[in-house]
C-alpha positions in Angstrom: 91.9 88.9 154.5 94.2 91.1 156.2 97.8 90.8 157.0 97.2 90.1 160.5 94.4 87.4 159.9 97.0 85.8 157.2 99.4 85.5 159.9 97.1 84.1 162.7 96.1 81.8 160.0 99.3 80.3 159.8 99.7 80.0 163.6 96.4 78.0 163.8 97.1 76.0 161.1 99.4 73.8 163.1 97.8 73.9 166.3 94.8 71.6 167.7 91.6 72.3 168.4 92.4 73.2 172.3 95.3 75.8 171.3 93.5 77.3 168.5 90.5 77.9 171.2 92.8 79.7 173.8 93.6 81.8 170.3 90.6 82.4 169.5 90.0 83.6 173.2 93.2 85.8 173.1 92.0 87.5 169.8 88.7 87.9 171.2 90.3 89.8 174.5 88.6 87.5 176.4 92.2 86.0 177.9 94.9 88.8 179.1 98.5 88.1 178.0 100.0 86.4 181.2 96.9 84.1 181.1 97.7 83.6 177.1 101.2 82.5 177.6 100.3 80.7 180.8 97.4 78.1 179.3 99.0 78.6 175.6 102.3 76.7 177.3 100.0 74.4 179.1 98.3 73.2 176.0 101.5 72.4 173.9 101.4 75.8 171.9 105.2 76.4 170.8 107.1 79.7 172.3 107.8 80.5 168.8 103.9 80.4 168.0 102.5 82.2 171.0 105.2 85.1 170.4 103.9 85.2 166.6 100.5 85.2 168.2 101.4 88.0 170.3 103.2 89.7 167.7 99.9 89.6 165.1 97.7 90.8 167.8 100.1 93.7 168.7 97.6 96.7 169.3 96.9 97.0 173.0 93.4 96.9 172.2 92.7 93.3 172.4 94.6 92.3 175.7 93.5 95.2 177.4 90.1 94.9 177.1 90.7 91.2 177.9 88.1 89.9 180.6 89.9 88.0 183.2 87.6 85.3 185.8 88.1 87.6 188.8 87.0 90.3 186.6 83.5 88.3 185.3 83.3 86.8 188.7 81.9 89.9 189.7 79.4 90.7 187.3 76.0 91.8 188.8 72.4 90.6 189.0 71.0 91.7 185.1 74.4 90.8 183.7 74.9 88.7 180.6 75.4 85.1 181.3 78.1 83.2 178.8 77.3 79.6 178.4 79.2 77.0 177.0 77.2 74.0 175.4 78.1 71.1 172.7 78.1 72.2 168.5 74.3 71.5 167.4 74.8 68.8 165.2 71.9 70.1 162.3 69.9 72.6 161.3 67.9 73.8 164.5 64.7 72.3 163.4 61.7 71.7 166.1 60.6 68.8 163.9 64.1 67.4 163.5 66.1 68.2 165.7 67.7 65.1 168.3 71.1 66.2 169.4 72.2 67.8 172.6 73.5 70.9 171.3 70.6 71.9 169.2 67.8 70.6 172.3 69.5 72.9 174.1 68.6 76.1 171.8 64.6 74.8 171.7 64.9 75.3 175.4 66.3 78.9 175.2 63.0 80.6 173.8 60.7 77.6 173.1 58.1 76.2 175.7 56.4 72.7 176.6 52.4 72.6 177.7 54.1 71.6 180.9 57.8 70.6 182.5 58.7 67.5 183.9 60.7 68.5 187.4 63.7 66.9 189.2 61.0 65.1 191.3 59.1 63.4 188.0 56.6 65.9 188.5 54.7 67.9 186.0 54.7 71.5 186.4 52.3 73.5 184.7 53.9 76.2 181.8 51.5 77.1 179.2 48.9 74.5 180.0 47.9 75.8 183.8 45.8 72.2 183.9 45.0 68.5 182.6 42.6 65.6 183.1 41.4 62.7 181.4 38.3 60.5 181.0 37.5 57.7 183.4 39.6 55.4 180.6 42.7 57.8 180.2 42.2 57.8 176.3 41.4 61.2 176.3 43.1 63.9 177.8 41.8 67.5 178.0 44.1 70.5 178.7 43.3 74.0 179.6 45.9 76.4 177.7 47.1 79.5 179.8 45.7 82.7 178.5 47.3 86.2 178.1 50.2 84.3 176.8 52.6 86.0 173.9 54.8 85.1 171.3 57.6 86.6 170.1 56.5 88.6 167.6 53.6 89.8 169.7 50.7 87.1 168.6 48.6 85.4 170.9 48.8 81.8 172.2 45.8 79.8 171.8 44.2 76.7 171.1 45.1 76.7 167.6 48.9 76.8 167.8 49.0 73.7 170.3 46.7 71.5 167.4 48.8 72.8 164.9 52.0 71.7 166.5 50.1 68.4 168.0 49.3 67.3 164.3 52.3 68.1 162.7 54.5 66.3 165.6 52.4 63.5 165.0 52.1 63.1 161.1 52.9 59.5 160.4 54.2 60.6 157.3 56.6 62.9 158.0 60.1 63.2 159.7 59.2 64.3 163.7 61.9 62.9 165.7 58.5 63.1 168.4 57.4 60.2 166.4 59.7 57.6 168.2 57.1 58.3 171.2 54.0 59.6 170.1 53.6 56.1 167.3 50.9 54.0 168.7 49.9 56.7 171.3 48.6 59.6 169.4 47.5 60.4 165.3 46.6 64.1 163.9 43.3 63.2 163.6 42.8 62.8 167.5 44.2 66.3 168.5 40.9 68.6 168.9 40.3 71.6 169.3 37.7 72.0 172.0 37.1 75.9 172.3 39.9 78.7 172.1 42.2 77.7 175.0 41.2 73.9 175.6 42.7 71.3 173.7 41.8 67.7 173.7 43.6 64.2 172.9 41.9 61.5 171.4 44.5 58.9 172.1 45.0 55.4 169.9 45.3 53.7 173.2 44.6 54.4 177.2 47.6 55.6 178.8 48.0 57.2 182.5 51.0 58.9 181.7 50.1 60.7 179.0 50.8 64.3 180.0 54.3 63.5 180.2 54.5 63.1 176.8 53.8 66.9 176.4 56.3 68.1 178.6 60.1 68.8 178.8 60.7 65.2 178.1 59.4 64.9 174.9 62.3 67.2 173.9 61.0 68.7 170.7 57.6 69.7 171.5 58.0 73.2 172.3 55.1 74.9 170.6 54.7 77.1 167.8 52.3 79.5 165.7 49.8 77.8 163.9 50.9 77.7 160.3 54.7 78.6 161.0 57.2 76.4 158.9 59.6 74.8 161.6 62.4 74.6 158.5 62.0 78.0 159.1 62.8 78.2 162.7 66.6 78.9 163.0 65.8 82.2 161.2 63.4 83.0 163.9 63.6 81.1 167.4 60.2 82.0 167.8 58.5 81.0 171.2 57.2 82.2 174.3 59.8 81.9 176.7 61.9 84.3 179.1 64.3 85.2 176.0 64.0 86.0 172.8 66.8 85.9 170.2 69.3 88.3 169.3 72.1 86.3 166.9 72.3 82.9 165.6 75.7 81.7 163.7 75.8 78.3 162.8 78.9 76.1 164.2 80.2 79.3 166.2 77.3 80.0 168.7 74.0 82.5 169.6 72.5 85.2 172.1 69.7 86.1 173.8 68.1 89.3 175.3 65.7 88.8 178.1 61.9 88.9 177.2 60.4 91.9 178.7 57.0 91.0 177.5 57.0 87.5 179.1 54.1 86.1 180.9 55.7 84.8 183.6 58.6 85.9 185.7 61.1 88.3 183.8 64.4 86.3 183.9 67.3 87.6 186.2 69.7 88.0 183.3 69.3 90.7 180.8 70.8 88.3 178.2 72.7 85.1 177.5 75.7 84.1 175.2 76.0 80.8 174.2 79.2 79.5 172.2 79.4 75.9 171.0 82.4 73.6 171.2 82.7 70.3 169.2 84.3 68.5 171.8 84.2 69.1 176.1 88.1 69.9 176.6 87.9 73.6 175.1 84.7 74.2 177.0 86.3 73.2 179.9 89.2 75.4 179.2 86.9 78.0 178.9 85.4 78.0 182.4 88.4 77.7 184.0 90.2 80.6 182.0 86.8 82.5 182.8 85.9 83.1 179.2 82.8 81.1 179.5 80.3 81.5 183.2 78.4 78.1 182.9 79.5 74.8 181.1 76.0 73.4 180.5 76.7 69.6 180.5 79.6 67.7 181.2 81.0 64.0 182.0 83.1 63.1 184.8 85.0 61.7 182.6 87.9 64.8 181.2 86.0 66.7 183.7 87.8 65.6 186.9 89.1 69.6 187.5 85.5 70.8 187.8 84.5 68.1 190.6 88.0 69.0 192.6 86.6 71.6 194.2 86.4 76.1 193.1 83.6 75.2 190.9 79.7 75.0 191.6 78.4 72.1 190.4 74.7 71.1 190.0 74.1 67.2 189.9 70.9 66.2 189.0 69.9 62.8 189.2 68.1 60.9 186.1 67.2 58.1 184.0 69.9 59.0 182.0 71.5 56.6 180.3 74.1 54.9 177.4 72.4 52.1 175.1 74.7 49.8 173.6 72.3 48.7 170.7 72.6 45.2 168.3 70.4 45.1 165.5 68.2 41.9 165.0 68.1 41.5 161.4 71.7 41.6 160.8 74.3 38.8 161.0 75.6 38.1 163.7 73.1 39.5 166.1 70.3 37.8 164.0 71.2 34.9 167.1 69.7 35.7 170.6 72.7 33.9 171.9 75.7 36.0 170.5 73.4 39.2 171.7 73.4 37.6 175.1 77.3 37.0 174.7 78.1 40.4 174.0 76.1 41.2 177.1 77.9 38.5 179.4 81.4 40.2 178.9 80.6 43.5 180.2 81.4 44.4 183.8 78.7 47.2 184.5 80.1 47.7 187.9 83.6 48.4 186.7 82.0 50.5 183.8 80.2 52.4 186.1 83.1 53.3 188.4 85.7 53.9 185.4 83.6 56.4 183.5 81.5 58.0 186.4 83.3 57.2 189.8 80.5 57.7 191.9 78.2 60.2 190.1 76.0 56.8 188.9 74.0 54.8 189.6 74.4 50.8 188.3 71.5 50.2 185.6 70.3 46.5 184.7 69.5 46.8 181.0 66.4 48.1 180.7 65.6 51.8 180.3 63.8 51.0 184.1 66.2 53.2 186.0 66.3 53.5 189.6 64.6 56.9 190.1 61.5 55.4 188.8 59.3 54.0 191.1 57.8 51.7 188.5 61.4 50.1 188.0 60.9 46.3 189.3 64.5 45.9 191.8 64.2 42.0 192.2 65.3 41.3 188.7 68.2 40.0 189.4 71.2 41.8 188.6 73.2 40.9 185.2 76.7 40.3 185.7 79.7 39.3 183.6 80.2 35.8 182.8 82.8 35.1 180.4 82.9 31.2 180.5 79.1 31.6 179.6 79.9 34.2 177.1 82.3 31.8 175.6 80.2 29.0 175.6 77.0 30.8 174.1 79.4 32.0 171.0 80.5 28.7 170.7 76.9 27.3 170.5 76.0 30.0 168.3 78.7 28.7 165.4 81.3 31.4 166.7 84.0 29.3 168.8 86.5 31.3 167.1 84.2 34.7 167.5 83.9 37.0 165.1 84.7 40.7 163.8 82.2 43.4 164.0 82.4 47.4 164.1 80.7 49.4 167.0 80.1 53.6 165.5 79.3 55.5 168.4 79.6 59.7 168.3 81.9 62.0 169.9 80.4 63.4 172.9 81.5 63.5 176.4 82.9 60.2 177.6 81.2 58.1 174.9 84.2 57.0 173.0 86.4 56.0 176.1 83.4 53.9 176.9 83.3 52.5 173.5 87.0 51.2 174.2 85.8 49.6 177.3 83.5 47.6 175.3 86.1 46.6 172.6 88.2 45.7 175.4 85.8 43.4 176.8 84.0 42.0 174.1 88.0 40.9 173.2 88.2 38.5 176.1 85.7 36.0 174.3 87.0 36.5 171.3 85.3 39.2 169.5 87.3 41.7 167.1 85.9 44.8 167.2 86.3 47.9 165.1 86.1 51.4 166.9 83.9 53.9 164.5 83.9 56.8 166.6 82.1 60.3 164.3 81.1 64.0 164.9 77.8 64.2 166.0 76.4 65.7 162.4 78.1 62.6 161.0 76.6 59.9 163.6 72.8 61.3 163.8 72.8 62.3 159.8 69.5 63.1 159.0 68.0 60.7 162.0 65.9 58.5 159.7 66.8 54.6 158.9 68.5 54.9 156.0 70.4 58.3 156.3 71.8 58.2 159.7 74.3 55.6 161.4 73.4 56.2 164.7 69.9 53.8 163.5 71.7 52.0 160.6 74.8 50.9 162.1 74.9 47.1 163.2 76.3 47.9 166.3 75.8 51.2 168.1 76.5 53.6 171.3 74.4 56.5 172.2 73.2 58.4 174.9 69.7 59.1 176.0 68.9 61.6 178.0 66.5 62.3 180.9 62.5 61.2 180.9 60.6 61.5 183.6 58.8 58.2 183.3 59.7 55.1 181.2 56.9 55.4 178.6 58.7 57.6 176.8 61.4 55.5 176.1 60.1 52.1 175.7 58.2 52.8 172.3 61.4 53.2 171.0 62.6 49.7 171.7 58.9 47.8 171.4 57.9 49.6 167.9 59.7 47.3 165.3 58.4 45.2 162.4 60.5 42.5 165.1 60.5 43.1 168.4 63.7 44.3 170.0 65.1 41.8 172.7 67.0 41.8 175.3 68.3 38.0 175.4 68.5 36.0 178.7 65.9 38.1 180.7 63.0 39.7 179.5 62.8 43.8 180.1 60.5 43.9 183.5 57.5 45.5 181.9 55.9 46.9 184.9 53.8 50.5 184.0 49.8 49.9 184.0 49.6 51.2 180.7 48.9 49.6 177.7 50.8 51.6 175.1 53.9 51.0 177.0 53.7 47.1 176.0 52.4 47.3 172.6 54.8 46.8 169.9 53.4 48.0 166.7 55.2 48.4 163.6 57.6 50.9 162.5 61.2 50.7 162.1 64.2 48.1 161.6 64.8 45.8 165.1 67.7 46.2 167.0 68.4 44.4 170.5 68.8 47.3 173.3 71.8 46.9 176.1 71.8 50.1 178.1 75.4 48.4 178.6 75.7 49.9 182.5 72.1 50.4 182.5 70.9 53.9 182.8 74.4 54.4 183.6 75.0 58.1 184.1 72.2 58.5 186.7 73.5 61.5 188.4 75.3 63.0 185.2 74.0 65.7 184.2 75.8 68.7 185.4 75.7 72.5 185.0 78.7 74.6 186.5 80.4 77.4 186.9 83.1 79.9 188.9 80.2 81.8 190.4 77.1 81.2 192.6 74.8 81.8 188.7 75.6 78.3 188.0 72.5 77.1 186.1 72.2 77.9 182.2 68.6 79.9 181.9 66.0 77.6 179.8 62.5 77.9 180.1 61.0 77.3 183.1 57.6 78.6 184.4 56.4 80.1 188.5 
């Protein structure tokens, strides 16, 4: 290392994470030197540090080829679009992968048979159409031709079996597994001729097609016989951009595809960096390092809603799931379950952590854009006499100690310390375990991952366009997963949505303020290109 990088060294050793980020961005020459000093004083950097800073980075060359906003503000149609999303948490594997960061690079060059739209309908990508039998077991697609891949080989019948059956190998690690079990086995994905493709399902089920869309998260396609460990190498697909560079923990870019089937994207290419936590990223738009901050929570995000900003707010079925498992002490009790769910106050949940970007779930993954959600369940409130008295029946009039691990992503932990605070009032001592997003989701099988093993934990799901694709997730246990003191409203036609066939360990589901964060998803940015480029079809 050279003298310079041994002295910025030093500087960053004693800094946190935000000031070593506006370093990194004055380094870069992505921040001038009156914007340095200016945000390097507003994040606690000492006057002694940002001088050495200054001093290391001496040659003009860095500050003067610094971009400033007004300066990216006006970059053209065909410019390069810099995006700022959360660290992928693992390897980048299609199989694998279950974390926000590294769904987000599946979407930059991978595509679905079909996407799921802000209405809940299906859009056709690269299947251009879809029926079933009079019974809905089996469901035939028609796979759009004259469709490319990256590295020039055709799409056809053969690549959508060969990702079908290895997405749905009971016997292997495919995060699509949590909704596919009970639905669909390799053995009843058929080929039929060279672009139709048919689905023998285990059980009828009219929603299906959903199931191959954008909200089955991993089931971009790929070449028959290509080894998804292999991926990350690659990002092989057949969407609008095809990748340039990939660095792990640090970020990636894209070039546009010219040979895409569809619509050429506007921008000629995309660069994404990752940050671990939303603060820097939000430092980032606003110091106009970064274009587009592709998710954020109102929550530490207060400067983006206040106005100078375009914000996109989509609403969802989005959600937090505060999760109990069955088989372990305590929660073995339906009653202490029920207890924990009695001291929460959804309503003040809600308005704490989303002000009014939310809508007020009811426990259940039913959220109110579904038209299948049943509204005259009654709404659950908090009850902390009845709390009280259901701990007390359950052995516990003294309560008990427990530890809730939750991951470090947007405004998760300050709503873990809403829940310690309330499950307090009826006596409950809670432990806060609050990890890094490779640390929480591990290797995201029972057994290697906290975010299934821990007794207690917090999570966020993410949007589905219909319910079916989350309730597997809660029904497939050797024991069924309850939600004590009123049943989940079970309302879709479909039979694979109530079946509850083995698989993994139970755990009782509390989306604790319901599919809480129903308008939370947000894209934004300082200029009127304000939504990050995924795939997307015409």
């Amino acid at each position: 290392m050279n003298a310079r990088g041994d002295r910025l060294g030093r500087l960053r050793a004693g800094q946190t994470e935000i000031g070593n980020h506006v370093i990194d961005e004055y380094v870069a020459g992505r921040l001038s030197r009156r914007a340095f000093l200016q945000r390097g004083a507003l994040v606690g950097i000492s006057a002694s540090a940002l001088g050495g800073v200054l001093a290391a980075c001496s040659s003009s060359s860095s500050a003067s080829s610094s971009t400033s906003p007004s300066a990216s503000s006006s970059a053209a149609m065909g410019a390069t679009i810099k995006v700022g999303i959360t660290t992928p948490a693992a390897a980048i594997n299609p199989i694998t992968v279950s974390d926000q960061g590294g769904l987000d690079m599946l979407a930059q060059t991978g595509e679905y048979l079909c996407l799921s739209d802000q209405t809940l309908t299906l859009q056709p990508v690269l299947a251009t159409s879809w029926s079933s039998n009079a019974t809905a077991d089996i469901w035939t697609f028609k796979i759009r031709q004259g469709v490319k891949f990256h590295d020039g080989s055709p799409l056809t019948a053969d690549d959508v079996v060969y990702t079908y059956k290895l997405q749905t190998n009971p016997t292997g690690k495919a995060s699509a597994l949590s909704a596919f079990a009970g639905v669909l086995v390799p053995s009843g994905v058929q080929k039929v001729d060279d672009y139709t493709v048919a689905f023998h399902l285990s059980a009828p089920n009219g929603n299906f097609p959903y199931l191959t869309s954008s909200d089955n998260y991993t089931m971009i396609i790929l070449p028959n016989g290509y080894d998804p460990a292999k991926w990350e190498s690659s990002f092989i697909g057949t969407g609008p951009f095809v990748l340039k560079s990939y660095t792990e923990k640090v970020g990636a870019s894209f070039v546009r595809n010219e040979q895409y089937w569809g619509t050429k994207a506007i921008p000629a290419g995309t660069v994404f960096t990752f940050y671990d936590t939303q603060a820097p990223s939000i430092l980032a738009l606003t110091s106009g390092a970064i274009d587009v901050v592709g998710q954020f929570s109102v929550t530490g995000g207060e400067q983006l809603l206040a106005g100078g900003y375009n914000v996109i707010k989509l609403k969802s079925s989005a959600h937090r799931e505060l999760s109990m498992r069955c088989d372990q002490a305590p929660f073995t009790d339906a009653r202490v379950r029920q207890a924990i769910a009695l001291s929460l106050d959804r309503t003040a949940i809600v308005t704490a952590l989303f002000k009014a970007d939310s809508d007020l779930g009811n426990d259940s993954p039913f959220a109110p854009v579904f038209p299948s959600t049943n509204t005259s369940v009654p709404q659950r409130a908090q009850n902390i006499a009845q709390a009280k008295a259901l701990l007390s029946a359950a052995g516990h009039p003294d309560g008990f100690s427990t530890t809730l691990t939750t991951e470090n992503i947007q405004e998760i932990p300050q709503f873990s310390q809403i829940v310690q605070q309330s499950v307090k009032a009826i006596g409950v001592g809670m432990k806060l375990n609050i990890e890094a997003q490779p640390t929480y989701y591990g290797n995201y099988l029972f057994g290697t991952s906290d975010w299934l093993d821990a007794t207690m934990s917090l999570v966020d799901y993410g949007h589905r366009g219909v319910p079916n694709v989350f309730l597997p997730r809660r029904c497939r246990r050797p024991t069924p997963r309850r939600a004590p003191g009123r049943g989940t409203p079970h309302t879709s036609t479909t039979p694979s949505t109530t079946s509850c066939p083995t698989n993994t360990s139970p755990r009782s589901t509390y989306p604790a303020s319901g599919p809480s964060p129903g308008r939370s998803r947000r894209c934004c940015s300082s200029r009127p290109r304000s939504s990050t480029p995924t795939s997307t079809t015409t």
